[in-house]
C-alpha positions in Angstrom: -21.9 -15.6 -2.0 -18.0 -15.5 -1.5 -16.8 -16.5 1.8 -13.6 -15.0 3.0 -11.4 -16.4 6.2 -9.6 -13.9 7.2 -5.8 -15.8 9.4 -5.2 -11.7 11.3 -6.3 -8.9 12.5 -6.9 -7.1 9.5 -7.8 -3.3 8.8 -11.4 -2.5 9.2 -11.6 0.1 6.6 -10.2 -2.7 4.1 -13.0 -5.5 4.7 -15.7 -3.0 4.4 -14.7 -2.8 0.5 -15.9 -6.5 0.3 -19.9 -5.8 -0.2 -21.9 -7.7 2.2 -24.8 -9.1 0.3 -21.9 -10.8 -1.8 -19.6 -12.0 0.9 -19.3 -13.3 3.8 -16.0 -12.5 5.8 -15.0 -14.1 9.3 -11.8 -15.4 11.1 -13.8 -18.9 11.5 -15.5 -20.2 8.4 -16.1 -23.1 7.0 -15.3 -23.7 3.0 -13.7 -20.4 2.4 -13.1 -19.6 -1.1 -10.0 -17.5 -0.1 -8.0 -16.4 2.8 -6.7 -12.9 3.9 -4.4 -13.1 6.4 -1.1 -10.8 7.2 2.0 -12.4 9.3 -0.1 -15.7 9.9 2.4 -18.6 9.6 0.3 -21.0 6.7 2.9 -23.6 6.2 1.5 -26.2 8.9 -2.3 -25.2 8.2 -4.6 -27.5 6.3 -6.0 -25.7 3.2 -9.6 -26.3 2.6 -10.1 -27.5 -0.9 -12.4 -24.6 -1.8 -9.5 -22.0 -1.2 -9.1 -20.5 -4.4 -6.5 -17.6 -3.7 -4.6 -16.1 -0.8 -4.2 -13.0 -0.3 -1.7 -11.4 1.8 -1.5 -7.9 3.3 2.0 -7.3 3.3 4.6 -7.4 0.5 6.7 -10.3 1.9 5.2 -14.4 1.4 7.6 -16.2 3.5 4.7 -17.2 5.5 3.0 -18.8 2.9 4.2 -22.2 1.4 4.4 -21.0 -2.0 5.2 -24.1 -3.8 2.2 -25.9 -2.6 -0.2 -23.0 -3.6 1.0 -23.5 -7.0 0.6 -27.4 -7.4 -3.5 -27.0 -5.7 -3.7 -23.9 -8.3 -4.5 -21.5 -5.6 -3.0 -17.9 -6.5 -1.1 -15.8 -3.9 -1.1 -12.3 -4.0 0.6 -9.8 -2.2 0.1 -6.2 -2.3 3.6 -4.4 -3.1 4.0 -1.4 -2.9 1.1 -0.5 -0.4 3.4 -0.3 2.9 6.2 1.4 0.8 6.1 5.1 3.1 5.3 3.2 6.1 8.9 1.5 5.5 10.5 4.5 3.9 10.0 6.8 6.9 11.0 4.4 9.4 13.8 3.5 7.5 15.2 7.1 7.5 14.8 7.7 10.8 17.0 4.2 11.5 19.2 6.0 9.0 19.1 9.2 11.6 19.5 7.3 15.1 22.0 4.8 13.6 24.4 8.5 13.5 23.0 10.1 16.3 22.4 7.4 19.0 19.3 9.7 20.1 17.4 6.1 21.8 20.4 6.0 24.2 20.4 9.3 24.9 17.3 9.7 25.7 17.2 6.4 27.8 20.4 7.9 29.6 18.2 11.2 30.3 15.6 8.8 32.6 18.4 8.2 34.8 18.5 11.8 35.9 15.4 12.0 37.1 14.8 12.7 40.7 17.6 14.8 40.5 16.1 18.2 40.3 18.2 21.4 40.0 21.0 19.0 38.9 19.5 17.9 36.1 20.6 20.7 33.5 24.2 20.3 34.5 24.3 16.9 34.5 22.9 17.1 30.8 25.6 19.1 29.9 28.4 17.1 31.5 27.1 13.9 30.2 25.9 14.6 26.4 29.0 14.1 24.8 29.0 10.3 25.3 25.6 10.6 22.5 28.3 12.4 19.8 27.6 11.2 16.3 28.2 12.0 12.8 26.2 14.3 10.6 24.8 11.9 7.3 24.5 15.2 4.8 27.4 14.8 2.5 28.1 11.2 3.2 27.6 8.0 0.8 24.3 5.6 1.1 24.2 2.8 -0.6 20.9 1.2 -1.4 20.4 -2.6 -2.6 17.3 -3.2 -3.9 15.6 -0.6 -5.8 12.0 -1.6 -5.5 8.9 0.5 -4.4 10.5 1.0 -0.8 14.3 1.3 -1.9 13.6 3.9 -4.7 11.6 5.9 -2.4 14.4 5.7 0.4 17.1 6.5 -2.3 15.2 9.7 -2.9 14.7 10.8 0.2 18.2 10.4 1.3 19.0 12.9 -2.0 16.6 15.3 -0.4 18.7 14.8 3.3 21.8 15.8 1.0 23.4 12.7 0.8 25.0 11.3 -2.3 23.6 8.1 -2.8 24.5 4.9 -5.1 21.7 2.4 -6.1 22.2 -1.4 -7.1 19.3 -3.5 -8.4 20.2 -6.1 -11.6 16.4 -6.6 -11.6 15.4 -3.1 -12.0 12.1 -3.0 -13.5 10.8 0.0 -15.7 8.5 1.4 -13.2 10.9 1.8 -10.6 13.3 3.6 -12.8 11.3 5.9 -13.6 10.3 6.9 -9.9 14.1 6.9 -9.1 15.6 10.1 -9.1 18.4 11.1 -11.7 20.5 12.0 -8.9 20.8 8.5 -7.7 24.1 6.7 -8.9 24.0 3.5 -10.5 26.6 1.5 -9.0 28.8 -0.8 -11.3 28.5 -3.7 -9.2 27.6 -4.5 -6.0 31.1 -5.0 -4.3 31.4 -1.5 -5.7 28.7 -0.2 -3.9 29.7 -1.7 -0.5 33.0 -0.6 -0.5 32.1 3.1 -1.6 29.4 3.3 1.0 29.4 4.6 4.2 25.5 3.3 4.7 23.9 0.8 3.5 20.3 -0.1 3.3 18.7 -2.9 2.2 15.6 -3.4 0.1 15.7 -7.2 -1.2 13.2 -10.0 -1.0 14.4 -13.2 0.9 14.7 -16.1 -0.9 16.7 -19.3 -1.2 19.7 -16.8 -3.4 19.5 -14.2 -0.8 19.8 -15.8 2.5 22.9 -14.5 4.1 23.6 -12.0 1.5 25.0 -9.8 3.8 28.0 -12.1 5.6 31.6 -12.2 6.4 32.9 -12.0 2.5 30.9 -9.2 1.7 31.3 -7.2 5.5 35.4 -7.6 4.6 34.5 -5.0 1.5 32.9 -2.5 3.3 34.3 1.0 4.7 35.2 0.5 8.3 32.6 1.9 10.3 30.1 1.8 7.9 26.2 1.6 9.3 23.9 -0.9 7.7 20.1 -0.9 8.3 17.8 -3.9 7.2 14.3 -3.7 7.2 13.5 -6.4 4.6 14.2 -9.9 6.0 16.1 -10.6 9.6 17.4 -13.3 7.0 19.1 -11.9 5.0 22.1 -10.7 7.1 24.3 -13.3 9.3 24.0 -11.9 12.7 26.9 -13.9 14.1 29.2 -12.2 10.8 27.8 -8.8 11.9 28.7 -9.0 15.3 31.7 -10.6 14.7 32.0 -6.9 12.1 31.0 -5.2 15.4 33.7 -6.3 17.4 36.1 -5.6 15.1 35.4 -2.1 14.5 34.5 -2.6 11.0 30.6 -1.9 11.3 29.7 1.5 13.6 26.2 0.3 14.3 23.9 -2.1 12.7 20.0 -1.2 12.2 17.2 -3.9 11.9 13.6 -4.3 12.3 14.0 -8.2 13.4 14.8 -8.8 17.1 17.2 -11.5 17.9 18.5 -12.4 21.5 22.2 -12.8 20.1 21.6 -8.7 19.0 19.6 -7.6 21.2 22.8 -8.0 23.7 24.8 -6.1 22.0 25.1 -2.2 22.3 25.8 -1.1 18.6 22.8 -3.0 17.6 19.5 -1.2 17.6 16.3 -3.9 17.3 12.9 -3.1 16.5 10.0 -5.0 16.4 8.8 -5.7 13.3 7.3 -1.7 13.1 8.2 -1.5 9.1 4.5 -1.7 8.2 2.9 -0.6 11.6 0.7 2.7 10.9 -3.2 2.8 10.3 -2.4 4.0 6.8 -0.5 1.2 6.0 -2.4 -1.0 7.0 -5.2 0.5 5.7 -3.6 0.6 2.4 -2.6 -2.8 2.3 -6.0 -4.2 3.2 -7.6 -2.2 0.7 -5.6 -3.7 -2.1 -5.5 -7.0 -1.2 -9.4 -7.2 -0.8 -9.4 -5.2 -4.3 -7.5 -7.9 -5.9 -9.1 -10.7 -4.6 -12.5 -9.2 -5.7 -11.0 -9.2 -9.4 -9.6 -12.7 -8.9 -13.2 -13.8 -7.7 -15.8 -12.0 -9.3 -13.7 -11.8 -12.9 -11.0 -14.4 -12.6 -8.2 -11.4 -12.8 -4.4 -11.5 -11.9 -2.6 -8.9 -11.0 0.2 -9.0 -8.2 0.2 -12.2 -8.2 3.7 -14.5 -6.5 3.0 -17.4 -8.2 1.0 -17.0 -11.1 1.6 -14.6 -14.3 -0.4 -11.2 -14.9 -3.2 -11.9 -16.9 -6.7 -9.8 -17.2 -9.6 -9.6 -19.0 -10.7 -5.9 -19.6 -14.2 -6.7 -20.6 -16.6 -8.0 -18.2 -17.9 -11.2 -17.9 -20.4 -12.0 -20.3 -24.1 -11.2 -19.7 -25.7 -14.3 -21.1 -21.9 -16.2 -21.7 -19.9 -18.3 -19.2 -15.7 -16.9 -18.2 -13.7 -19.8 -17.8 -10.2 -19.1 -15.8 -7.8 -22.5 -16.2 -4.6 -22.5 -14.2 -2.2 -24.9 -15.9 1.2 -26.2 -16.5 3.3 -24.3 -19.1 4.0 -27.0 -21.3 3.4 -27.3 -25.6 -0.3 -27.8 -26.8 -2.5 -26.8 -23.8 -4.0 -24.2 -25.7 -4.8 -26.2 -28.4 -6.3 -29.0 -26.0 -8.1 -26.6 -24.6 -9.8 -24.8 -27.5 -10.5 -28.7 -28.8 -12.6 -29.4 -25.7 -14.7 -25.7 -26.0 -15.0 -26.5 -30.2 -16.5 -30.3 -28.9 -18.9 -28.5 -26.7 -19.5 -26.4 -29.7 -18.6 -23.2 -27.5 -18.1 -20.0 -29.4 -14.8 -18.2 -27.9 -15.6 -14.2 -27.7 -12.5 -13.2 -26.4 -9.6 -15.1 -24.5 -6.2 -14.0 -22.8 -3.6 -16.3 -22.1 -0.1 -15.7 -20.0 2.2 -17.8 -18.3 5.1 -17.3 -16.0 8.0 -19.7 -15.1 6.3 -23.9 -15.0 3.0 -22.4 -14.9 0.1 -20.4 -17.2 -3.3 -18.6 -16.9 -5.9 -18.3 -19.1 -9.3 -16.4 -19.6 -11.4 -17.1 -21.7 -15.1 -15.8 -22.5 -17.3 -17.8 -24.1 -21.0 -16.8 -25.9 -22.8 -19.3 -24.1 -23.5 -21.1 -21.1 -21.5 -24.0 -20.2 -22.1 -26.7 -17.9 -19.7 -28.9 -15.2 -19.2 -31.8 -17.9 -17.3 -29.3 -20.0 -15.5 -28.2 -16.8 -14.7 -32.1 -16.2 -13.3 -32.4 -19.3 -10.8 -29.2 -19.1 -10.0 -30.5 -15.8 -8.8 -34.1 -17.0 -6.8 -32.3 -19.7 -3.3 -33.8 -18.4 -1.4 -30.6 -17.4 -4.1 -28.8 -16.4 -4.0 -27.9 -12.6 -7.8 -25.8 -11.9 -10.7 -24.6 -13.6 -13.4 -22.3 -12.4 -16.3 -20.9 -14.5 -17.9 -17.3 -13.6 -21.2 -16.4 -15.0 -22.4 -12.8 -14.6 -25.4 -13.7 -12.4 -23.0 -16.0 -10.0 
């Protein structure tokens, strides 16, 4: 039986998918053999050696010390993709009330209560302190053309703006969900000074800290809105209220709240609500449970942070042993490998081998059963970081 420890509150709908004569899933448990957790902070937490994977709900890892996962050979998933219309929608309403300051509005509204016949007057008198622009016609500019930017760049086309897209990383599935209408911008200094939004749809790391700040706010149309519902990171607040002051940026957008914003009018914080409907947690849930089943019960990647795409389409063998090795990505391990199976006089049926930065993954079925000596001996392979064998009866 798998045991599962699960770090948050996570969607009931999901954890049903794990069956429960084959594992046992709580928020206290000893020896788990992976974790499921959502906005959990893991960096301070002692991992139980058993942990084999993580798995998190959400698209972003910050919380999770990455590095360290890698050297103990515990994989990290995330589930991309999964949370991608939760974001979208909120991100165009932001896109909305960042022209139409329709939250002040309606907060102003509350004050005329107790008013009575004076109310519809007073409306009229007072509305035209909540004028703002129309966004049909006007220029969005969207870094980051992922699952959630690609489906924010098209929905902005079907709002009737013209909209330019930057992403250097663009991958082949996203371009072909991208609609043709969407303009590839030349560069990205391109796109910020042509834009008169700009949303953005990056993951935060070490390169992208900051990556909106004062150099790249200096490009940008004056009174251009931005909107940020990736990583609170990833903009300078104190360059964006320094922008604000100026007059260079009309309003700035975010899901992150900060005191230093929160103070300031043209800023409109939200708290954290990117991902927060049933569905998407629901959908998140049920992906990352279905991809730690694969990693557990066949030894599978897929969406995987740390460790390369790598899957076995047959099952495990019926009377055989699967033996998954994480290991470093260096000359010969193969060959070290398949000298230890050929010693043990193992016959290899079928074996799949990736790898992915400073580290590699490999399957591999074998006809007969194998014992822990073998597995001992993989293990002391220098270079090798894990081995787990799966037999079909496990």
């Amino acid at each position: 039986m798998f045991k599962i420890q699960t770090l948050n509150k996570i969607s009931v709908s999901g954890l049903e998918k794990f069956p429960r004569e084959d594992y046992e899933v709580a928020s206290e448990i000893n020896n788990p053999d992976a974790i499921l957790l959502r906005s959990a902070d893991m960096h301070s937490m002692e991992l139980p050696a058993t942990v084999k994977a993580v798995a998190r709900a959400g698209a972003g890892t910050n919380n999770i010390p990455i590095p360290a996962m890698t050297e103990k050979g515990v994989v990290v998933f995330n589930t991309p993709g999964a949370n991608a219309n939760a974001v979208k929608e909120l991100v165009i309403a932001a896109l909305l009330f960042s022209s139409r300051p329709v939250h002040a509005a309606a907060a102003w509204a509350k004050t005329l209560i107790d008013k009575g016949d004076e109310i519809p007057e007073l409306a009229e008198k007072g509305k035209s302190q909540f004028v703002g622009p129309e966004i049909k016609g006007k220029t969005l500019g969207v870094i980051g053309l992922g699952a959630i930017g690609a489906m924010v760049a098209n929905a902005a086309m079907e709002l009737g703006m013209n909209v330019i897209g930057y992403d250097p990383f663009l991958s082949v599935d996203a371009a072909w969900s991208l609609s043709r209408a969407v303009h590839k911008a030349e560069s990205l200094d391109s796109l910020l000074a042509k834009s008169d939004y700009i949303t953005i749809h990056i993951p935060q790391t070490n390169d992208t800290k900051g990556y909106i700040n004062a150099d790249r706010l200096a490009i940008m149309k004056k009174g251009v809105r931005i909107l940020n519902f990736a990583r609170g990171g990833l903009v300078v607040n104190k360059d964006i209220l320094a922008a604000i002051e100026a007059g260079k940026v009309a309003c700035y957008a975010c899901d992150f709240a900060d005191e230093e914003l929160l103070k300031n009018d043209k800023v409109i914080c939200l708290p954290h609500l990117g991902a927060s409907t049933p569905e998407a947690e629901d959908n998140c849930a049920f992906m990352a449970v279905a991809q730690l089943r694969d990693f557990l019960e066949n030894g599978n990647i897929v969406n995987s942070v740390n460790f390369p795409k790598c899957k076995m389409d047959e099952p495990v063998p019926a009377n055989g042993t699967r033996i998954c090795i994480a290991n470093k990505n260096i000359p010969n391990m193969v060959g070290q490998i398949t000298t230890v199976l050929a010693d043990a006089k193992c016959n290899i049926a079928a074996m799949v081998n990736q790898n992915r930065a400073d580290v590699a993954y490999n399957i591999i079925d074998v006809e007969n059963a194998i014992d822990d000596a073998v597995a001992a001996k993989l293990k002391a392979i220098e270079g090798v970081i894990a081995v787990r064998l799966i037999t079909a009866n496990a």
